[in-house]
VOKEKE-736015 format. One record per residue (C-alpha): residue in three letters; residue number from 0; chain; z, y, x. Coordinates in Angstrom, 3 decimals. Example, Ala and Ser with C-alpha at 12.3 -4.5 7.8 and 13.67 -1.06 7.14 Angstrom:
   type   seq   mol          Z          Y          X
    ALA     0     A      7.800     -4.500     12.300
    SER     1     A      7.140     -1.060     13.670
END
This chain:
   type   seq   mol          Z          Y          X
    UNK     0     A    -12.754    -93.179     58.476
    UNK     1     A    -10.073    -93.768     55.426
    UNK     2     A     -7.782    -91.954     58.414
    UNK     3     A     -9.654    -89.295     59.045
    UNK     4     A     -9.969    -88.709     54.856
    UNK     5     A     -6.036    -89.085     54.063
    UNK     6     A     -5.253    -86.582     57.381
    UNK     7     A     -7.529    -83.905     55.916
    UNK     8     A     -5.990    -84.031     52.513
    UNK     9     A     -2.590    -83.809     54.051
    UNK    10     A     -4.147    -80.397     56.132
    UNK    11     A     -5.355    -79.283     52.491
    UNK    12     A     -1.673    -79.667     51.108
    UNK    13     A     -0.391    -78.409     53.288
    UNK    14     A     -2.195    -75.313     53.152
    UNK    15     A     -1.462    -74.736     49.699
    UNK    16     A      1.862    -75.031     49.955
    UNK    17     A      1.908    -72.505     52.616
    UNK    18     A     -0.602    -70.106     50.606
    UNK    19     A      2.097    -70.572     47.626
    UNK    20     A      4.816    -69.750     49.377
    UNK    21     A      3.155    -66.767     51.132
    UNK    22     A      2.328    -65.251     47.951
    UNK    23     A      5.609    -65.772     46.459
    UNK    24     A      7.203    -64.272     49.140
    UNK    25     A      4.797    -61.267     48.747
    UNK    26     A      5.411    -60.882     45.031
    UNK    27     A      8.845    -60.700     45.729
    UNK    28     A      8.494    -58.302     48.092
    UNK    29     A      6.124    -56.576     46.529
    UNK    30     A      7.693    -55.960     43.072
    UNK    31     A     11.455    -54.822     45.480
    UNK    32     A      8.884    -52.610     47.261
    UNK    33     A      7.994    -51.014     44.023
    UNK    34     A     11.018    -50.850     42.506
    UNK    35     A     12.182    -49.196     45.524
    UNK    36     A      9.214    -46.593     45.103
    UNK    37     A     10.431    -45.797     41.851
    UNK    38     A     12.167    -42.511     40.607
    UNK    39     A     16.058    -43.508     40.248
    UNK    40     A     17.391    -41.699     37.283
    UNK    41     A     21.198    -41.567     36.157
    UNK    42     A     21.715    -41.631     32.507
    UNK    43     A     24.409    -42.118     29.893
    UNK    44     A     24.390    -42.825     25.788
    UNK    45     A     24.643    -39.922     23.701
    UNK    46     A     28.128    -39.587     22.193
    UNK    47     A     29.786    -37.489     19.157
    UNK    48     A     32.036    -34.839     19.739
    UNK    49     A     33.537    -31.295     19.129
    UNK    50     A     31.079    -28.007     21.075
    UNK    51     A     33.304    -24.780     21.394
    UNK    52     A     29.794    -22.967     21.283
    UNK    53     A     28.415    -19.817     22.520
    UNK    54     A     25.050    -18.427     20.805
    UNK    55     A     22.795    -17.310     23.815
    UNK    56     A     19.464    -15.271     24.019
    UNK    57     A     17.864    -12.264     25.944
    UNK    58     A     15.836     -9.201     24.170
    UNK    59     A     15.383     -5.363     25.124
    UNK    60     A     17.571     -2.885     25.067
    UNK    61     A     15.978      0.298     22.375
    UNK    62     A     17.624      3.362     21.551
    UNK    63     A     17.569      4.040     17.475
    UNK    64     A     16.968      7.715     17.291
    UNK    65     A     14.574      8.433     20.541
    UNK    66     A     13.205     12.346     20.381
    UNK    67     A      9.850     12.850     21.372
    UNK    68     A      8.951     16.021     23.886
    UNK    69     A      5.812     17.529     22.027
    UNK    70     A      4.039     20.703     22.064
    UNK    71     A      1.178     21.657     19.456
    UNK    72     A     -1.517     22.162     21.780
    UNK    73     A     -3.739     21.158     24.459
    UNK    74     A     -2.528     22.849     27.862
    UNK    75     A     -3.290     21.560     31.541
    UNK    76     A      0.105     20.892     33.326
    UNK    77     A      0.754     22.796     36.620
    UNK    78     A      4.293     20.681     37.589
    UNK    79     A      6.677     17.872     35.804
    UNK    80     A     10.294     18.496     37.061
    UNK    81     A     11.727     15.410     35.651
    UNK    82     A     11.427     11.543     36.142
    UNK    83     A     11.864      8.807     34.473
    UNK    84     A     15.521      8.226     34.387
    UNK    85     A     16.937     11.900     34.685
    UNK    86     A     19.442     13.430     32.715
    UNK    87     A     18.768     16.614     31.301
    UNK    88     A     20.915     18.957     29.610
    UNK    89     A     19.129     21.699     26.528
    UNK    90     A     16.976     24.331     28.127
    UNK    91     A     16.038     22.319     30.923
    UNK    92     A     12.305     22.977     31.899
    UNK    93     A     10.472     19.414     31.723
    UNK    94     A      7.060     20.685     32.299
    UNK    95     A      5.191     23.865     32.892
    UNK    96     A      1.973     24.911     31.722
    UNK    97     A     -1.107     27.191     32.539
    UNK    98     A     -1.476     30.682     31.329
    UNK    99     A     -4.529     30.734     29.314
    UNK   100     A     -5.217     31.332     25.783
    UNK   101     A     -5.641     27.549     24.302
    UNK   102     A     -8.515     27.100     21.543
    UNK   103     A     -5.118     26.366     18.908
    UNK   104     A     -4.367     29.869     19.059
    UNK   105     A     -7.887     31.380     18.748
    UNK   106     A     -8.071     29.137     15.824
    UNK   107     A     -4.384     29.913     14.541
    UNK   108     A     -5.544     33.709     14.989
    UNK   109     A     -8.816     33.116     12.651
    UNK   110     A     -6.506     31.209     10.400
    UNK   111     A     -3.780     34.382      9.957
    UNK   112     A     -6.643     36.488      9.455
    UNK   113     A     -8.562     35.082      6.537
    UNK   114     A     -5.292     34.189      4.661
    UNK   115     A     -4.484     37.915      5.082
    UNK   116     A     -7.986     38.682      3.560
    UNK   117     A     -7.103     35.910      0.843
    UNK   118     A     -3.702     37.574     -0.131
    UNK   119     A     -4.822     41.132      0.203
    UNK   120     A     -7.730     40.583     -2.244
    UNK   121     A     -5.505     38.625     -4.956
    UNK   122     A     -3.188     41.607     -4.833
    UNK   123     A     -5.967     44.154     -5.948
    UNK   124     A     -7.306     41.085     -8.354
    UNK   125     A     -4.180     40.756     -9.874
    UNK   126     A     -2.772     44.419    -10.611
    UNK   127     A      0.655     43.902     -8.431
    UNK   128     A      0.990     46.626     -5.922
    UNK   129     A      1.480     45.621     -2.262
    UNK   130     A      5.003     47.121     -2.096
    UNK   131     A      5.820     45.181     -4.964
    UNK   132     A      5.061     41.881     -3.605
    UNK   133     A      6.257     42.531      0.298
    UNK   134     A      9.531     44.409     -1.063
    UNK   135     A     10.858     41.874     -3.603
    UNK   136     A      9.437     38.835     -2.158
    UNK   137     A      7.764     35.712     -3.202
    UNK   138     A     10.766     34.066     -5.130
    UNK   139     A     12.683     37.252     -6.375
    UNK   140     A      9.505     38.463     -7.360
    UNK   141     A      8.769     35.547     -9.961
    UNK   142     A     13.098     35.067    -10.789
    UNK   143     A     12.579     38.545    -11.945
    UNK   144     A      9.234     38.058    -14.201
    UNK   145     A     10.705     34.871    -15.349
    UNK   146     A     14.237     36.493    -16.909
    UNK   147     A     12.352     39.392    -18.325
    UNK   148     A     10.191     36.423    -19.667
    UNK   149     A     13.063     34.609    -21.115
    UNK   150     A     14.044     37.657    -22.336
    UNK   151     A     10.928     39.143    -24.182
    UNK   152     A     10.551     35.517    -25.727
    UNK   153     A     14.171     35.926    -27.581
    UNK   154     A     12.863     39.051    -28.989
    UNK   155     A     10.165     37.087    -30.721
    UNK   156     A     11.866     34.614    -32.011
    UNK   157     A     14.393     36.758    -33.208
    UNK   158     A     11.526     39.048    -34.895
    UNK   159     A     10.135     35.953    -36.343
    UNK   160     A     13.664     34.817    -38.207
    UNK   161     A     13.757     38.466    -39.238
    UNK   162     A     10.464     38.487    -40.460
    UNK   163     A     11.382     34.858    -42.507
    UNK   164     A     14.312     36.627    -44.620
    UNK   165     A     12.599     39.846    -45.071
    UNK   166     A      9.426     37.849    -46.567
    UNK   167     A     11.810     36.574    -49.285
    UNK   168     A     12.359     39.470    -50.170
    UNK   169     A      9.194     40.909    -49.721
    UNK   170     A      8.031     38.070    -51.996
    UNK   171     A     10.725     38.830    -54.224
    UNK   172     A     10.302     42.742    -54.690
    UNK   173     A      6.256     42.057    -55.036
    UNK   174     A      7.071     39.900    -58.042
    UNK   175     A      9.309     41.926    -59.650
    UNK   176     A      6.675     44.798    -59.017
    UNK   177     A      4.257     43.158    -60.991
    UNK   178     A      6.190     41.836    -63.603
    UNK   179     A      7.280     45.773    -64.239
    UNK   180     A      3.676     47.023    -64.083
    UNK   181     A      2.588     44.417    -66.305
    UNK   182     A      5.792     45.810    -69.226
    UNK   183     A      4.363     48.955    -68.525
    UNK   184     A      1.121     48.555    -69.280
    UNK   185     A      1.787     46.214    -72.658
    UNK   186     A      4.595     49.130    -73.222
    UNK   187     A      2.136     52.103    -72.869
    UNK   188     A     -0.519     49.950    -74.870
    UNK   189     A      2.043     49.697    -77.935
    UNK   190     A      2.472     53.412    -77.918
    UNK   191     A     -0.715     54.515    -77.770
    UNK   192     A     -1.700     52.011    -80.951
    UNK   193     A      0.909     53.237    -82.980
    UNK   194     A     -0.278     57.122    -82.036
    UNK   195     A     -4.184     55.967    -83.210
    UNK   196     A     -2.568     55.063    -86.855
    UNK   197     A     -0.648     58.386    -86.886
    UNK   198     A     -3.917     59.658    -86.384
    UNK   199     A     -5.406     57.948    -88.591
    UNK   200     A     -3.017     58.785    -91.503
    UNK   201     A     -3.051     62.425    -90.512
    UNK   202     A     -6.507     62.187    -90.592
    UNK   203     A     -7.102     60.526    -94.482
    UNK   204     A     -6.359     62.941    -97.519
    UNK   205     A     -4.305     60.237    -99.107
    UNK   206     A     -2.253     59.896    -96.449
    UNK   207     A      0.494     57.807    -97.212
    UNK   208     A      3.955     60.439    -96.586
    UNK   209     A      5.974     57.030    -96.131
    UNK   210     A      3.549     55.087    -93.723
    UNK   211     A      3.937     58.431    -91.535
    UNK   212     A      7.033     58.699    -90.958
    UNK   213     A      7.680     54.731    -90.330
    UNK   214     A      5.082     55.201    -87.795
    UNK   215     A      6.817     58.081    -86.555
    UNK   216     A     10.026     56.021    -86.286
    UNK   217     A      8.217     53.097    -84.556
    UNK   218     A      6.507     55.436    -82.281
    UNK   219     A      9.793     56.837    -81.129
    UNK   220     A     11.127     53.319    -80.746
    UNK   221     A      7.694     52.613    -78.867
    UNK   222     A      8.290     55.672    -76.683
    UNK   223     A     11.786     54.923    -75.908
    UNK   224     A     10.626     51.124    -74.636
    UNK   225     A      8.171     52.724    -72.832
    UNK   226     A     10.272     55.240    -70.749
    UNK   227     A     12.187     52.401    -70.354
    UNK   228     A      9.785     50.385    -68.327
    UNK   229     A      8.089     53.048    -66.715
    UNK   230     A     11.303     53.682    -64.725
    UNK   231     A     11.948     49.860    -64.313
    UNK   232     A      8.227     49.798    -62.958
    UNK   233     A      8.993     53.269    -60.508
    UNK   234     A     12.067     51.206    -59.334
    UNK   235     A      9.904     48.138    -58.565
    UNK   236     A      7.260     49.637    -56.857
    UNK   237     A     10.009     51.814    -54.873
    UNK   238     A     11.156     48.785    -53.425
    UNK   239     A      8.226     46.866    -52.704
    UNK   240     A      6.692     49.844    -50.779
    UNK   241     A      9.764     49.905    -48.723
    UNK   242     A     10.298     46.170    -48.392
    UNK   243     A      6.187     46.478    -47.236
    UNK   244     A      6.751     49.046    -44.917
    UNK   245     A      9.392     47.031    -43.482
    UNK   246     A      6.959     44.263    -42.931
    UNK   247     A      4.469     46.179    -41.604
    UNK   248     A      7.047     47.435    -38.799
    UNK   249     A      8.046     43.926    -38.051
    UNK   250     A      4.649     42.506    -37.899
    UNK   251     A      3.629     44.993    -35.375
    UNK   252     A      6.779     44.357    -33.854
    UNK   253     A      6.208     41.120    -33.368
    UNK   254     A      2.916     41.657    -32.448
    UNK   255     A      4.140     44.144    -29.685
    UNK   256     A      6.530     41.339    -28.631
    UNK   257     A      3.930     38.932    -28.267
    UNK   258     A      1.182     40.778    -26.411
    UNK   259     A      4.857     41.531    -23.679
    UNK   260     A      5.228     37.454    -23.377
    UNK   261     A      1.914     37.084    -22.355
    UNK   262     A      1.699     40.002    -20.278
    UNK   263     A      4.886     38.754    -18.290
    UNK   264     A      3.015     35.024    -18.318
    UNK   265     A      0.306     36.407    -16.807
    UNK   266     A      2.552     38.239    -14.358
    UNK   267     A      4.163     35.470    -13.886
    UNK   268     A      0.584     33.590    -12.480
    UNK   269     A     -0.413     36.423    -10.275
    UNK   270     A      3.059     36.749     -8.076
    UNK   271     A      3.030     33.009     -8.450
    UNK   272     A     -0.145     33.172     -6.471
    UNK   273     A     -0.018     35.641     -4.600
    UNK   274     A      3.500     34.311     -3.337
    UNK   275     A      2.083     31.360     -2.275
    UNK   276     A     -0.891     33.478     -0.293
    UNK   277     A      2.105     35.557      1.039
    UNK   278     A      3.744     32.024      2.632
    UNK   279     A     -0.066     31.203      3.988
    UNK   280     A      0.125     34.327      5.756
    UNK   281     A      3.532     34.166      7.006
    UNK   282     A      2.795     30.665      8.590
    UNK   283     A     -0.055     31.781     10.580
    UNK   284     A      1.864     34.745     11.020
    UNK   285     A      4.492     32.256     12.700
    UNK   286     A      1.922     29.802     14.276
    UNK   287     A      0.235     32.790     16.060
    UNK   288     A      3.869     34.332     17.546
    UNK   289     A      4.265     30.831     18.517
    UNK   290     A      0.926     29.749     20.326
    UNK   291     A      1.209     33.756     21.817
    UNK   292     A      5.092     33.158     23.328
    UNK   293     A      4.132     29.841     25.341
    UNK   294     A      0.400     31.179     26.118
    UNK   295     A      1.851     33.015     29.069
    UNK   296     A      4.889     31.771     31.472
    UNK   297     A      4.677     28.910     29.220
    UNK   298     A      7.381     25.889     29.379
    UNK   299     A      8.015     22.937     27.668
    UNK   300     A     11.883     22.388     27.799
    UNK   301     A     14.260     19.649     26.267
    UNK   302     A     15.768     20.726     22.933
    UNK   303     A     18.525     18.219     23.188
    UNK   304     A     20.318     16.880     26.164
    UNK   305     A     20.136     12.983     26.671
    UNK   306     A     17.892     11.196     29.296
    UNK   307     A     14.056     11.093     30.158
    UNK   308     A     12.743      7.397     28.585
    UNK   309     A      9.491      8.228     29.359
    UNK   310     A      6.756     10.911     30.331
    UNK   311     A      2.848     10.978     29.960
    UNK   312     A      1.996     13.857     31.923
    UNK   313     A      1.661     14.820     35.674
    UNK   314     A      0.458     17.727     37.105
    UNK   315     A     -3.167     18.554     36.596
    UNK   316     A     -3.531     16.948     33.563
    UNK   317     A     -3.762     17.946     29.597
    UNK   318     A     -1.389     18.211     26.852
    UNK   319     A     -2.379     16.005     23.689
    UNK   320     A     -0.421     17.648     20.490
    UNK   321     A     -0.827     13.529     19.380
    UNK   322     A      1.345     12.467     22.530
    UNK   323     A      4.387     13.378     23.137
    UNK   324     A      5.100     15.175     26.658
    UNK   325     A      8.141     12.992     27.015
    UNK   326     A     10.890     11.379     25.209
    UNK   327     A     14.413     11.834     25.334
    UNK   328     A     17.270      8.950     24.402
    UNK   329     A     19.767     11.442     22.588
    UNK   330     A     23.243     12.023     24.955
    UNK   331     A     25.807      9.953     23.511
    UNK   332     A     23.173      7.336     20.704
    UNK   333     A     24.207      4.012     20.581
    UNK   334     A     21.714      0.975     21.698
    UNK   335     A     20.363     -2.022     20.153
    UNK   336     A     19.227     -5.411     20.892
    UNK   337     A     17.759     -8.104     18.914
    UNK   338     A     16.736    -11.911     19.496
    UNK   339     A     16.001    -15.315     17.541
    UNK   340     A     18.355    -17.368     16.380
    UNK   341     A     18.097    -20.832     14.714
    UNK   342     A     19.783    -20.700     11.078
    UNK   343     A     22.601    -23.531     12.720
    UNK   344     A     23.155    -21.212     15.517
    UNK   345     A     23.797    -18.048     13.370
    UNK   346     A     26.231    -19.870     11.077
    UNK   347     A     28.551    -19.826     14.052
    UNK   348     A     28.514    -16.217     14.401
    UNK   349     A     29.401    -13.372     12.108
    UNK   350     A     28.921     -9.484     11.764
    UNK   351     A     31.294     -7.986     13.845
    UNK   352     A     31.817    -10.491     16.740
    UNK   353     A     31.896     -9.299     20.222
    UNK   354     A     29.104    -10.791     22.897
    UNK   355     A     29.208    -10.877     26.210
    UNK   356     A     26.426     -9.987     29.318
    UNK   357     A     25.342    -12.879     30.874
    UNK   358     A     25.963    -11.601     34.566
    UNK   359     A     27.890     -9.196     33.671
    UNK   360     A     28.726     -7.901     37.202
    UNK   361     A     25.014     -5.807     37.027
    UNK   362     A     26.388     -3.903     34.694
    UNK   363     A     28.897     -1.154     34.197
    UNK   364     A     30.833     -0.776     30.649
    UNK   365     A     28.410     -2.222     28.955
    UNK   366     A     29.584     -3.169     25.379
    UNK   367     A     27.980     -5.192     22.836
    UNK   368     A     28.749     -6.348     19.076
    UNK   369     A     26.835     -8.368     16.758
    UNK   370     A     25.793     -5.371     13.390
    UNK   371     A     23.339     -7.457     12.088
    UNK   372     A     22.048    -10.954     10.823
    UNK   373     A     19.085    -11.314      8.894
    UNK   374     A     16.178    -13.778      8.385
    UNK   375     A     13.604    -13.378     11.231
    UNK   376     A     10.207    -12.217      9.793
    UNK   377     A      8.199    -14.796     12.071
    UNK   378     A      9.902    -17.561     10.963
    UNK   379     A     12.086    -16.800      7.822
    UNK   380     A     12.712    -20.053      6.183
    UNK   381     A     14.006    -21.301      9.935
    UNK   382     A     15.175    -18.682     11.897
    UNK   383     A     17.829    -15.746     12.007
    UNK   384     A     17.541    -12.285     14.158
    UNK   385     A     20.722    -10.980     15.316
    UNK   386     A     20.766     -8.121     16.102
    UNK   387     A     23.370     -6.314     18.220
    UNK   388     A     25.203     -2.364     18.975
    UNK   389     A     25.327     -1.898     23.074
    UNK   390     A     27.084      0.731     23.906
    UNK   391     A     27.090      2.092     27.698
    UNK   392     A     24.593      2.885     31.147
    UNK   393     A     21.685      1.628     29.816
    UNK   394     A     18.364      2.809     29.661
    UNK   395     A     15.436      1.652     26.364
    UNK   396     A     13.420     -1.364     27.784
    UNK   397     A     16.263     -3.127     29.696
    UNK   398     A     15.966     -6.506     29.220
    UNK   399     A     19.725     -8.365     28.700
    UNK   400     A     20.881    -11.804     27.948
    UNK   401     A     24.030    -11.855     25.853
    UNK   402     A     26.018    -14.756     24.479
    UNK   403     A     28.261    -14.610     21.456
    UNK   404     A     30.237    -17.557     19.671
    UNK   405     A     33.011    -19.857     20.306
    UNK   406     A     33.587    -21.879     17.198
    UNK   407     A     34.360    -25.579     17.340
    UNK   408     A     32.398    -28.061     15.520
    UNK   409     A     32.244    -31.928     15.144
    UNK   410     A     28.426    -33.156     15.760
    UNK   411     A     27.236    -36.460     15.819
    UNK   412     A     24.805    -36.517     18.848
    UNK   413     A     25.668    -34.300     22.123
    UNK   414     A     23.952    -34.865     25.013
    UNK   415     A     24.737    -33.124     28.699
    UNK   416     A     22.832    -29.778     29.169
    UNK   417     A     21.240    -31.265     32.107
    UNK   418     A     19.283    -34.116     30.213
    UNK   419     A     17.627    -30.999     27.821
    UNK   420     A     14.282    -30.168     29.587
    UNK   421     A     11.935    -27.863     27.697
    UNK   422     A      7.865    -27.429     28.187
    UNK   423     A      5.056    -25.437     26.312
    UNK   424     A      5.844    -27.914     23.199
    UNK   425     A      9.466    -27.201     22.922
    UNK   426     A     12.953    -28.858     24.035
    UNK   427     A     13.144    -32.753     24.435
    UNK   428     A     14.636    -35.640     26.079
    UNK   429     A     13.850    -38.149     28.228
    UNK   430     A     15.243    -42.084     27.270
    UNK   431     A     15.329    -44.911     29.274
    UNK   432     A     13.853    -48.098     27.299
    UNK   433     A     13.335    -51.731     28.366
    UNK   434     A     10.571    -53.503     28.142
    UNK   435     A     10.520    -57.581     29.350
    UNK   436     A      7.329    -58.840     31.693
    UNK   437     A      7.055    -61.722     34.038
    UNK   438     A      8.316    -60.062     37.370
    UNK   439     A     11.405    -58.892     34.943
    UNK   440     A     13.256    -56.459     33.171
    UNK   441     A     11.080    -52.590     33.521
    UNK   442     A     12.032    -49.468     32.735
    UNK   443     A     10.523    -46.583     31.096
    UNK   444     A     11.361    -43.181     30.245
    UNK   445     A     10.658    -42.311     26.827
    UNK   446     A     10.471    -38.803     25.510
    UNK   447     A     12.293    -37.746     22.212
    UNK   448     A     11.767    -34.306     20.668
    UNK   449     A     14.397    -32.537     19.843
    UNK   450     A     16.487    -29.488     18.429
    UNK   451     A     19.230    -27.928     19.691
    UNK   452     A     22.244    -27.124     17.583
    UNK   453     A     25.095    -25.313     20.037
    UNK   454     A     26.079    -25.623     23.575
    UNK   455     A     28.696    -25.120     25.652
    UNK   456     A     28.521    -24.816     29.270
    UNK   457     A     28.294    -28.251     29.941
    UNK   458     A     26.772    -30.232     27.169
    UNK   459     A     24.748    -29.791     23.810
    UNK   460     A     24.848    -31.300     20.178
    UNK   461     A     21.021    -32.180     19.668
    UNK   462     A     19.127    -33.359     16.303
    UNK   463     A     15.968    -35.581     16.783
    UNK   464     A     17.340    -39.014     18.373
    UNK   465     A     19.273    -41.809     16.488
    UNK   466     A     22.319    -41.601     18.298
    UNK   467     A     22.502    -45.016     20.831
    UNK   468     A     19.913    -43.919     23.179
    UNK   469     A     20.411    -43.835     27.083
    UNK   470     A     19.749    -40.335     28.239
    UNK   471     A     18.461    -39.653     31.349
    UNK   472     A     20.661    -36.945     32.903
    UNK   473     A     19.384    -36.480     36.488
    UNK   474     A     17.144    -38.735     38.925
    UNK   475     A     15.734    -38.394     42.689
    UNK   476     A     12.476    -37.471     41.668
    UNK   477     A     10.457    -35.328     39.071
    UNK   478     A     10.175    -38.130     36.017
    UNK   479     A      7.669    -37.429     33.237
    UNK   480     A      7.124    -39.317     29.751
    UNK   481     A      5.857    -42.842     30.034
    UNK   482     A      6.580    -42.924     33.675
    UNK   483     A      8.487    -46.102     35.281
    UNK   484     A     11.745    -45.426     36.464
    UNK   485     A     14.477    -48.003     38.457
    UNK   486     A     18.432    -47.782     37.338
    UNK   487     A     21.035    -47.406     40.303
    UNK   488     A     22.056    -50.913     41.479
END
C-alpha cells in the first residue's frame, strides 16, 4: 500500500517536471516566434550637421496680363476655329456668328433715338442754333464761351475800379456844388437886404443923404461878392453835372457789362448741356454702327496675337456679353508661379535666385527666378509665398515643381529623408524606445512630430525631437505608432 502511495507521487513529479519544462520550452519558442513575426526596422541616432539646402514646392503656372475674347451681345455661334492650345496671330477669326439682328441693337437703336430727341429739344430750349453746336463742337464750343467769359468779366472789374475813382470825385464836385450854392444864396440874400434899406431911405422924406450913399457903397461891395459866387457856383455845378453824367455812363456801363457775364454764364450752361447730349448721341451713334457691322457676316477675331487659354463656346450655342468668348495669353508675357514656404525655408533664398524644374527633361527652355517673397495670407505669422518669373513653352494651369536654394547651414538635429513620413496631421518620425518585461527587452516605435527646416537630397535638419533619439530609417514591413518592432540581430 505505502508502495503503491510513494510510486504515484513519483508519477505526479514527474509530470510536473515534464509540464514545466514543456511550457518553458514553448515560451521560448513562442516569444523567438514572435519576435520573428515582428516588423525589422533599421534605424540610426539623429546627428548635427551642415544641409547645402534646396527650397522645394509645386504650384500653377498663370499668365499676368491674360486678354479676354468678348463681344457685347448675345449671338448663337455657327463654328469655333480654334482650340485650346492654338496660336493665333491678330485678325484671326476665333468664332463666327449668326446673321440676325440681336435684341442689343434694337435696344442700342431706341437708345440713339431718344438721346437724339433729348439733344434736339435742349437745342431749341436753349437758344443755340444746331450749326452752332455740330460746327464748333462740344469742347470748342464752351473754350470759346468761357474766354469771351473771362473776358467780359475784366471789363467789369475794370468798370468797377473806374467807377471807385470817379465817385471821389463825383463826391468831391457834389460838395463843392453845394458849398457854392449855399455862398450864393447867403450872397444874393445880403444884396437884396441892403437894396430893401435903399428903399427904404428913398422911400422916407428925411432920408438920410449919408446913410444912402454908404448903402450904395455896401451894395456895390454886396454885388461884387455876389457875382463873385454866382460864377464860383456856375463852375461847381458845371462840374458836378459832368462828373454825374460820367457816372451815369459808367453805371450803365457796368450794368451793360454785367447783364454780358451772365448772358455768357448762361451760355456757358446750355452748350455745357447740350455738349454732353451731343456725346449721348454720338455713343449710340457708335454703339449702333457697331452692333450693325457684326449683325451680318459677323466674326469675333483675336485683337492680339498670343495663344488660346481657354474658350466657352461651341457651335450652336449663345454668346454671354458677361463671358468672355475666349482668352488669349499675350505673345511674348512672362509667367508666374507661387507656393508656401516656411519662414526658415525662405531665409535661405533671396529675390533674384534662379530655381530649377524638378524633371526638367519635360520641359523645353523653361526658365524660372524667384521676383517675390512675401508673408503668405493663410498663414502670415508662419509662412512665406514665393513667388516666381517662368519664362518659356508653357501654357496658364501647368502645374510645376521647382526647387531653389543651396546655402549651407549648421543644425542641430538632421535626420535621413527616408525616416520623414508625412500623414493627414503633418510630417513626423518614428523612434524606437525600450521598454523592460519578463520575456525581455521590447521594442516600440514611437512617433515624434515634427518640422522640417531644409533638405538636401539625402537627409533633413528637423525641429520637434531632443536630439539622442534612434530613428527608424527603413524596416521590412509597414510600421505604425505604438506598434512592436524587432532590431536586426
Amino acid at each position: 500500500m505505502n508502495e503503491n502511495k510513494g510510486k504515484r507521487r513519483e508519477w505526479v513529479k514527474t509530470a510536473a517536471i515534464i509540464f514545466l519544462s514543456i511550457m518553458l520550452v514553448l515560451t521560448f519558442f513562442s516569444n523567438t516566434i514572435m519576435n520573428y513575426s515582428l516588423p525589422e526596422v533599421a534605424a540610426q541616432y539623429i546627428t548635427s550637421g551642415t544641409i547645402t539646402a534646396k527650397v522645394r514646392g509645386t504650384g500653377t503656372v498663370e499668365c499676368s496680363d491674360l486678354y479676354n475674347v468678348k463681344i457685347t451681345e448675345s449671338r448663337k455661334v455657327t463654328g469655333v476655329e480654334v482650340r485650346v492650345g492654338d496660336t493665333v496671330a491678330v485678325g484671326d477669326v476665333i468664332c463666327y456668328l449668326e446673321d440676325v439682328e440681336s435684341e442689343e441693337l434694337k435696344a442700342a437703336r431706341a437708345e440713339l433715338e431718344l438721346a437724339q430727341q433729348a439733344y434736339d429739344a435742349a437745342v431749341l430750349a436753349g437758344g443755340l442754333s444746331v450749326d452752332t453746336m455740330q460746327n464748333a463742337g462740344y469742347t470748342e464750343s464752351t473754350s470759346s464761351y468761357r474766354s469771351q467769359l473771362i473776358e467780359a468779366q475784366k471789363v467789369v472789374e475794370d468798370i468797377e475800379a473806374a467807377l471807385d475813382v470817379q465817385e471821389e470825385a463825383y463826391n468831391t464836385a457834389k460838395a463843392a456844388k453845394e458849398a457854392a450854392d449855399m455862398d450864393l444864396t447867403a450872397k444874393q440874400n445880403a444884396l437884396a437886404n441892403i437894396d430893401n434899406w435903399l428903399n427904404y431911405q428913398y422911400g422916407i422924406s428925411s432920408g438920410n443923404a449919408t446913410a444912402i450913399a454908404d448903402l450904395n457903397k455896401q451894395r456895390t461891395e454886396a454885388e461884387q461878392l455876389y457875382l463873385a459866387a454866382q460864377n464860383t457856383a456856375n463852375a461847381a455845378n458845371l462840374e458836378f453835372s459832368k462828373l454825374e453824367a460820367e457816372r451815369a455812363e459808367l453805371q450803365a456801363d457796368l450794368a451793360e457789362a454785367e447783364a454780358e457775364v451772365e448772358s455768357l454764364a448762361t451760355d456757358i450752361n446750355t452748350a455745357i448741356s447740350l455738349g454732353s447730349l451731343k456725346d449721348a448721341v454720338e455713343k449710340a451713334e457708335a454703339k449702333v454702327e457697331s452692333l450693325e457691322s457684326q449683325s451680318i457676316g459677323a466674326t469675333v477675331t483675336a485683337e492680339i496675337a498670343g495663344t488660346i487659354t481657354s474658350l466657352s463656346v461651341r457651335s450652336g450655342e449663345y454668346t454671354s456679353p458677361d463671358v468672355p468668348v475666349a482668352v488669349i495669353q499675350p505673345e511674348g508675357k512672362g509667367f508666374t508661379l507661387s507656393f508656401s514656404v516656411t519662414n526658415d525655408q525662405a531665409k535661405q533664398i533671396s529675390v533674384g535666385d534662379p530655381a530649377e524644374l524638378v524633371n526638367s527633361w519635360w520641359y523645353e527652355d523653361v526658365t524660372a527666378t524667384v521676383a517675390s517673397i512675401k508673408p503668405d495670407p493663410t498663414d502670415p505669422a508662419k509662412k512665406k509665398l514665393v513667388t516666381f518669373n517662368l519664362t518659356g513653352d508653357l501654357i496658364e494651369g501647368q502645374s510645376l515643381s521647382l526647387q531653389v536654394g543651396e546655402k549651407s547651414q549648421n543644425y542641430e538635429m538632421i535626420v535621413p529623408n527616408s525616416a520623414i513620413r508625412e500623414d493627414n496631421n503633418g510630417k513626423f518620425i518614428l523612434v524606437v524606445e525600450a521598454k523592460s518585461s519578463p520575456l525581455g527587452t521590447r521594442y516600440y516605435a514611437v512617433r515624434y512630430d515634427i518640422e522640417v527646416l531644409a533638405s538636401d537630397d539625402t537627409q533633413s535638419a528637423i525641429t520637434g525631437a531632443y536630439g539622442y533619439e534612434y530613428v527608424i530609417t527603413t524596416s521590412t514591413k509597414p510600421v505604425e505608432a505604438g506598434q512592436l518592432v524587432r532590431l536586426p540581430d
